[in-house]
N, C-alpha and C positions, 0 to 999 in steps of 0.2 A: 806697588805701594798705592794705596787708597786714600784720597787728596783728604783733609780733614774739613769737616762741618761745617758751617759758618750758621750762625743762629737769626732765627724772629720773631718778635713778641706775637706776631698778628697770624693766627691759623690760617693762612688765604688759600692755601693747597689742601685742607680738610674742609673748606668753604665748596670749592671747585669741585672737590671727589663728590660730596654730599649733597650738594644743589641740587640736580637733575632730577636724580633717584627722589628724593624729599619730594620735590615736587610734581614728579610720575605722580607720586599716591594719592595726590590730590585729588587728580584728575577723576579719582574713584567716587568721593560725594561731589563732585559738582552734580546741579540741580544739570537734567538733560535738557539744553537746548536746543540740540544740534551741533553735528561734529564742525561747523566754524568753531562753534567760542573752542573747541577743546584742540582744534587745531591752531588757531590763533596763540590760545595759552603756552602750546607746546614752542610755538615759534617764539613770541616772548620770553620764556625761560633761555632758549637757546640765545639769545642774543644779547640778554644781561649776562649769563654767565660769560661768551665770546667779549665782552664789553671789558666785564668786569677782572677777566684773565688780562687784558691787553694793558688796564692800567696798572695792575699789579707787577706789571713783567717789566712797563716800562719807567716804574719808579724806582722798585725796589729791587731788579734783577743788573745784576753789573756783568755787562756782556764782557771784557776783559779779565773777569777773575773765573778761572777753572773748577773751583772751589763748588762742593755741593751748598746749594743757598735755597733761601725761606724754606727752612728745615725743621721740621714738628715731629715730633719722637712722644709718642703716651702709650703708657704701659695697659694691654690691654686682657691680656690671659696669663695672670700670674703663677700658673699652673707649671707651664714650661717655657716663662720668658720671654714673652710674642710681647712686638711693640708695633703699634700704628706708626710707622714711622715712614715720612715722605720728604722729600726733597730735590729739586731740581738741578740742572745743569749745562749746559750749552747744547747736549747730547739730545737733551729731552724737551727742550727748549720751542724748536720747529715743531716735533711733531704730535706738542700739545696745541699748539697754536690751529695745525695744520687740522687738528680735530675737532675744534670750537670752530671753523670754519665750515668744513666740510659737513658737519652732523647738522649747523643751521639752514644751509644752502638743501640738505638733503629734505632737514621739515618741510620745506618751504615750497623744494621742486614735487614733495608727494600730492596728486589730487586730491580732492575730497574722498577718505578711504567711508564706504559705505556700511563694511562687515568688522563688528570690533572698531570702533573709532575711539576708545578708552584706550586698549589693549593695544593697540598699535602704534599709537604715541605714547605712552607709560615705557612699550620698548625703547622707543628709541633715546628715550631720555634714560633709562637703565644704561643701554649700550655705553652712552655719552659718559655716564660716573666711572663705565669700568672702564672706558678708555683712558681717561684722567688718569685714573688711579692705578692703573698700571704704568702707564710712561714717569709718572711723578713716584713710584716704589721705590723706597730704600731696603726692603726687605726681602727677602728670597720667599717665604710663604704667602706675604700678601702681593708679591708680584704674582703668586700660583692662583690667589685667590682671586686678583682681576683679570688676571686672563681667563678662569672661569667663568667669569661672570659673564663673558661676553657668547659663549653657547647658546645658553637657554632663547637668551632675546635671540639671536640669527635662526636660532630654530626655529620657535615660535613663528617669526618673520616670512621665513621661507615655506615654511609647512602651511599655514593660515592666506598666505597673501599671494603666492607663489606660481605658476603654470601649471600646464596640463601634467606635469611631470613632479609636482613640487614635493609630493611625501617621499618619493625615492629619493631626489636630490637633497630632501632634508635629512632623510636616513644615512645618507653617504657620506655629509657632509659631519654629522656627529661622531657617525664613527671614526672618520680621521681624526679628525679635531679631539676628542675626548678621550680616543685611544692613545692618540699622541701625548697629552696631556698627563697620564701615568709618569710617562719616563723623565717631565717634568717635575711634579713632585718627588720621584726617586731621589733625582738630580739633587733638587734642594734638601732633603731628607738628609741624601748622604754628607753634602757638605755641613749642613749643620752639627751632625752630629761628632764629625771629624774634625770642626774647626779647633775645639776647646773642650775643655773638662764638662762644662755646661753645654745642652746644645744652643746655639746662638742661629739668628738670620740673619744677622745683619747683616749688609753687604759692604760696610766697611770693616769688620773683622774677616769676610769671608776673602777678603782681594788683599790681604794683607796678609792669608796664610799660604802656608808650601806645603805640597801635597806628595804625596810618591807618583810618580812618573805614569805608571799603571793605573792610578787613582783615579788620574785628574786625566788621563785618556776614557778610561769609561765614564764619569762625569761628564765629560765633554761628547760624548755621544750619545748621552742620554738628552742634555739640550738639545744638541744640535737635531736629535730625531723630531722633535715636538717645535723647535724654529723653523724645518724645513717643511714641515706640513704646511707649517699658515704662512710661509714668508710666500709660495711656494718655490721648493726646489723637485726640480726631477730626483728620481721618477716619483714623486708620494704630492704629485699636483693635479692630478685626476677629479678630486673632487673640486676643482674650482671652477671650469668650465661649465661643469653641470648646475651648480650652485648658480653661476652669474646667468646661464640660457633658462635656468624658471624665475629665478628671482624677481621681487618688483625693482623698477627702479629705483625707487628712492633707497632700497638696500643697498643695489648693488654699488651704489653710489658711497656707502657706508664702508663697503666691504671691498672696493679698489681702493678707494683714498686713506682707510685708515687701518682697516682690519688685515689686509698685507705687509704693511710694515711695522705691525705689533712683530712676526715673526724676524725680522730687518734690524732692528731696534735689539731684540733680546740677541742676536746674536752679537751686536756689540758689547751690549751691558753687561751678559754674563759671560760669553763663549771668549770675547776676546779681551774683553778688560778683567774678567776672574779666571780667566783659564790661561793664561798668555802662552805656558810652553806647551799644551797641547794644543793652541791655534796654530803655533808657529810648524808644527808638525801636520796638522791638517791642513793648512791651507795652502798647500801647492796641489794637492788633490782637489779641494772643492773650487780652486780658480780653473782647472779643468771642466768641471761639472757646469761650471757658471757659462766657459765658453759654448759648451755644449748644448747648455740651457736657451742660450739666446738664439744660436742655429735652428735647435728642434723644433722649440714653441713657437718661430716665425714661418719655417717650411709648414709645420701644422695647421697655424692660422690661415694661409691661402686655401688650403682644401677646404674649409669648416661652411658652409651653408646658411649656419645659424649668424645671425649681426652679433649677435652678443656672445655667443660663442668663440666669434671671428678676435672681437675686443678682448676677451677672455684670456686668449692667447696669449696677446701683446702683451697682456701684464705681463705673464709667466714667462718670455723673453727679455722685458724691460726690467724684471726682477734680477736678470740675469749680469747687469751690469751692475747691480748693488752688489750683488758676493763676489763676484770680482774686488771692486773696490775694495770693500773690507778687506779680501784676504791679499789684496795686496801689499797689507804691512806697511805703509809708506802713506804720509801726510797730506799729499795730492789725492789717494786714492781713497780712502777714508771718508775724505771731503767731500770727494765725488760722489761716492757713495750716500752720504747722507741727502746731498743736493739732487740727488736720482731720487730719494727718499721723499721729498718735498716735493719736486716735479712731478711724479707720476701720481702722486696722490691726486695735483690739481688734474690733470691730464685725463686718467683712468676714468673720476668720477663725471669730470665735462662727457668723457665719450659717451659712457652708460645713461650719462641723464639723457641726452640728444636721443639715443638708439630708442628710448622708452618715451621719448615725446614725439617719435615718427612713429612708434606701435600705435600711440593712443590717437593717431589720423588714417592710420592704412590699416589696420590690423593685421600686418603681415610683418613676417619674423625670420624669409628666408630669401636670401639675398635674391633667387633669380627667379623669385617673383615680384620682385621690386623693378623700377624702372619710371626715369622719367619726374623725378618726385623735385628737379629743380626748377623747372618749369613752375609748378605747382606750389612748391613750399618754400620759393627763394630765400628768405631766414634763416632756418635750419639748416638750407644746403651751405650759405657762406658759413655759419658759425662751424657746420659741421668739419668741411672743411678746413679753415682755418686751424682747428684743433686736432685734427688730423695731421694736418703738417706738423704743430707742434708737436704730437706723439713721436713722427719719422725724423725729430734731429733738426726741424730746419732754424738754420741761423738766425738770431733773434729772439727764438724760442728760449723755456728754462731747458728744456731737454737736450738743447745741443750744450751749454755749455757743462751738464751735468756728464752727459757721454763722454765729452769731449775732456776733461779732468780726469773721469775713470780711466780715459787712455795714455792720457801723460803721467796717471798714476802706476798704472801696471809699466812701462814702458820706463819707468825713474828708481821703480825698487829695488833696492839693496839685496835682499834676498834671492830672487833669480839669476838665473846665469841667460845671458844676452839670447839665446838662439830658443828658449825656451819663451820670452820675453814678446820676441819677432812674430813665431807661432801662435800663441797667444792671442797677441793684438790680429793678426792676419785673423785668425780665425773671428774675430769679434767684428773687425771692418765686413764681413764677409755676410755675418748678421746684419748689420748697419743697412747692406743694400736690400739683402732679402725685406726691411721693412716696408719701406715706399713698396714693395712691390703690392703687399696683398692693402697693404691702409687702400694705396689708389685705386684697385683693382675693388674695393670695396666701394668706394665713392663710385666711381664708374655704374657699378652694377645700381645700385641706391639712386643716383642722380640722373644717370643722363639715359638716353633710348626713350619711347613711348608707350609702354606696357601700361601704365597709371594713368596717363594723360590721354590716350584711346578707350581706357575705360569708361564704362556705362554712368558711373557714378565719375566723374572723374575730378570734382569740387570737392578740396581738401583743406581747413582754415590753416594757414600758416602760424607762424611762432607767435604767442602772444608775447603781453606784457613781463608774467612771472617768467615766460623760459627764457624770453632775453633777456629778462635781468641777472636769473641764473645763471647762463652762460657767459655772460658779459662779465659776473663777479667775480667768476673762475677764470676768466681768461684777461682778468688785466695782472693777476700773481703772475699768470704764466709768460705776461711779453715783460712784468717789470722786475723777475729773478734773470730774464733771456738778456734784457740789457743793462741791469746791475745785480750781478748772481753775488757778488763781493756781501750784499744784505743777508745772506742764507751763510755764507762764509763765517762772517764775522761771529754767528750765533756760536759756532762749533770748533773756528782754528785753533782757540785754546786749549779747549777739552782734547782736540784729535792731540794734540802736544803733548798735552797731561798723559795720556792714555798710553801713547808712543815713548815716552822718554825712559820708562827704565820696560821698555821692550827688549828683548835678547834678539837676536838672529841668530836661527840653529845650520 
């Protein structure tokens, strides 16, 4: 059952979607100054809109009620029934938040880009609408429609701005992404067309209807093929390492903190709150995949050369205790899940920015020609650090108590049988340790020895003004979810309720 509506006079969530994009286009007659004013501008937008979400959320959003709210519905293609329709939830709550954050921090941490300085910030402010406007979809097509949206700009992105590698990892990166994205529209497709006499998108007629068994199993893996691309799941994570080793920073920062848990997010929205009895059937398998996921990506990451590469991993591990959680069917683990959701967003994009503000003093990109750089850059190596730690678990951090839920989540479900339960968790603690290994072994190689500080050139400027504040901005969410995670809770204990309560166990 699909909670019913709650209304608002005031469009604030077609304010939000529309802002950015609107004001990308701007960007195209300003008179050319030079890329300050147009990167200043970009930064500006970003943080009236971050402003302007914050006081909307905190007036008019009632974190107690599960109930979809500030809810806008206009009729848009009267052809076959299409409605602009948006509305939030606890669910979506964080990780629109987590977005107007991250997408500001990312303007902010990019240099003066020389080549396309229109283009370059017109994407990112594209990116920013469709990310809105997917987390905030009530609709099954126009969630198709803003997860589309967000290709073109990552393309452009990585193709234009990218490394020595960047048109192949942008070619690799479409074709998962956009190939996966078919089985998506199928998905919606089918169910619209099955839900009723009319075909309908809406996502509270679609989680209110009953499907045949067989239906709603191929539905359900036509999502889940196009979630598992971008959340990443193994094996279909391939192009994300490549993606984040040419990427610019300020992408990749885009593309850990938010553009991974667009896939995260739909698997809840749709796979497990509109599919319930084909999750409940799939997810004793994919909480396998998830254990597995965490093992692989982390023994992988110790081999990898590349820094960004090496981070790359982590996600794809750290990812791995999100589908856990979800498919653990149970209220701890849910939570954990989402709270994994938020942490690693701040987590991911702190690493990447750091990794890309030591490129732009060493210009070096592989670990063991690194060496020696805390001597030299003492700044970056504590921030480095410290967020380091924060990624492997340590206490205080958001990430330990976000692990640390997913495992009294899987460990308390209803659904499993105890020895399966044991397994499980063993094999996920077992990931836990492989992590410190390769993070420290990264720091190591990066920080300490004298390869840099023997060199010829060996004066390096340390962190300035902007990257400490950058880093400093991302790392006070992460120690103030590590000592009151109950803040991230609160957003979601309802909705996981709502979500869970007329759950089956098969």
């Amino acid at each position: 059952m699909y909670l019913v509506f709650t209304t608002n006079s005031f469009p604030w969530l077609t304010i939000f979607v529309g802002l950015p994009i609107s004001a990308g286009f701007l960007i195209f007659v300003f008179p050319h100054r030079g890329n300050k004013v147009i990167r200043w501008y970009t930064i500006f937008i970003c943080v009236i809109e971050l402003l302007l979400m914050t006081y909307a959320f905190s007036y008019y959003f009632q974190l107690d009620d599960p109930l979809i709210q500030l809810t806008e519905s206009y009729k848009w293609i009267n052809f076959f029934d299409f409605y602009w329709r948006l509305g939030i939830d606890g669910l979506s709550l964080g990780p629109i938040l987590l977005t107007g954050f991250i997408t500001t921090l990312a303007t902010l941490a990019a240099r003066p880009i020389t080549r396309d300085s229109r283009l370059f910030h017109f994407l990112m402010l594209a990116m920013y609408s469709g990310q809105i406007g997917l987390f905030s979809s009530q609709n099954l097509l126009l969630f198709f429609i803003m997860w589309e949206l967000e290709l073109i700009p990552v393309y452009l992105l990585l193709a234009m701005w990218g490394g020595k590698q960047r048109l192949y990892s942008a070619t690799k990166f479409i074709l998962y992404t956009a190939g996966s994205s078919v089985f998506l529209l199928m998905g919606a497709l089918g169910i619209a067309f099955y839900a009723s006499n009319e075909p309908t998108f809406n996502f509270e007629t679609s989680a209110n209807q009953s499907y045949p068994v067989t239906l709603e199993i191929l539905f359900y893996i036509g999502f889940l093929i196009a979630f598992a691309v971008k959340s990443p799941i193994i094996p279909l994570h391939t192009w994300l390492p490549d993606t984040h080793g040419e990427a610019h920073y300020s992408t990749c920062m885009l593309l850990a903190g938010i553009l991974l848990k667009m896939g995260a997010y739909g698997l809840v929205r749709i796979n497990m709150e509109l599919l319930s009895h084909a999750h409940s059937i799939f997810s004793s398998w994919l909480i396998i995949v998830g254990a597995i996921q965490i093992i692989y990506a982390a023994s992988t990451s110790s081999g990898q050369k590349n820094l960004k590469k090496r981070i790359a991993y982590s996600s794809v591990s750290h990812m791995g205790f999100t589908i856990i959680g979800i498919c653990s069917i149970s209220d701890m683990g849910l939570n954990g899940a989402i709270l994994q959701i938020i942490s690693h967003g701040f987590i991911g994009a702190a690493l990447f920015f750091l990794s890309g503000t030591s490129y732009d003093r060493i210009r070096l990109v592989y670990l063991d020609e690194m060496g020696g750089m805390a001597t030299l850059m003492p700044k970056i190596f504590m921030m480095f650090s410290i967020l380091s730690l924060a990624s492997l678990a340590l206490p205080g951090m958001s990430g330990f108590f976000a692990e640390l839920v997913v495992f009294f989540g899987i460990i308390t479900a209803k659904k499993y049988f105890l020895m399966p339960k044991i397994l499980i968790t063993f094999v996920t603690a077992v990931g836990t340790i492989l992590t410190p290994i390769y993070l420290l072994s990264m720091l190591r190689q990066m920080f300490y020895g004298y390869k840099l500080f023997n060199a010829r050139n060996s004066y390096f400027f340390d962190s300035g003004p902007r990257e400490l504040f950058v880093s400093i901005a991302i790392l006070l969410p992460v120690i103030s979810i590590g000592i009151y995670p109950d803040f991230v809770f609160s957003l979601s204990v309802d909705k996981v309720e709502a979500i869970l309560s007329n759950y089956f166990y098969s």
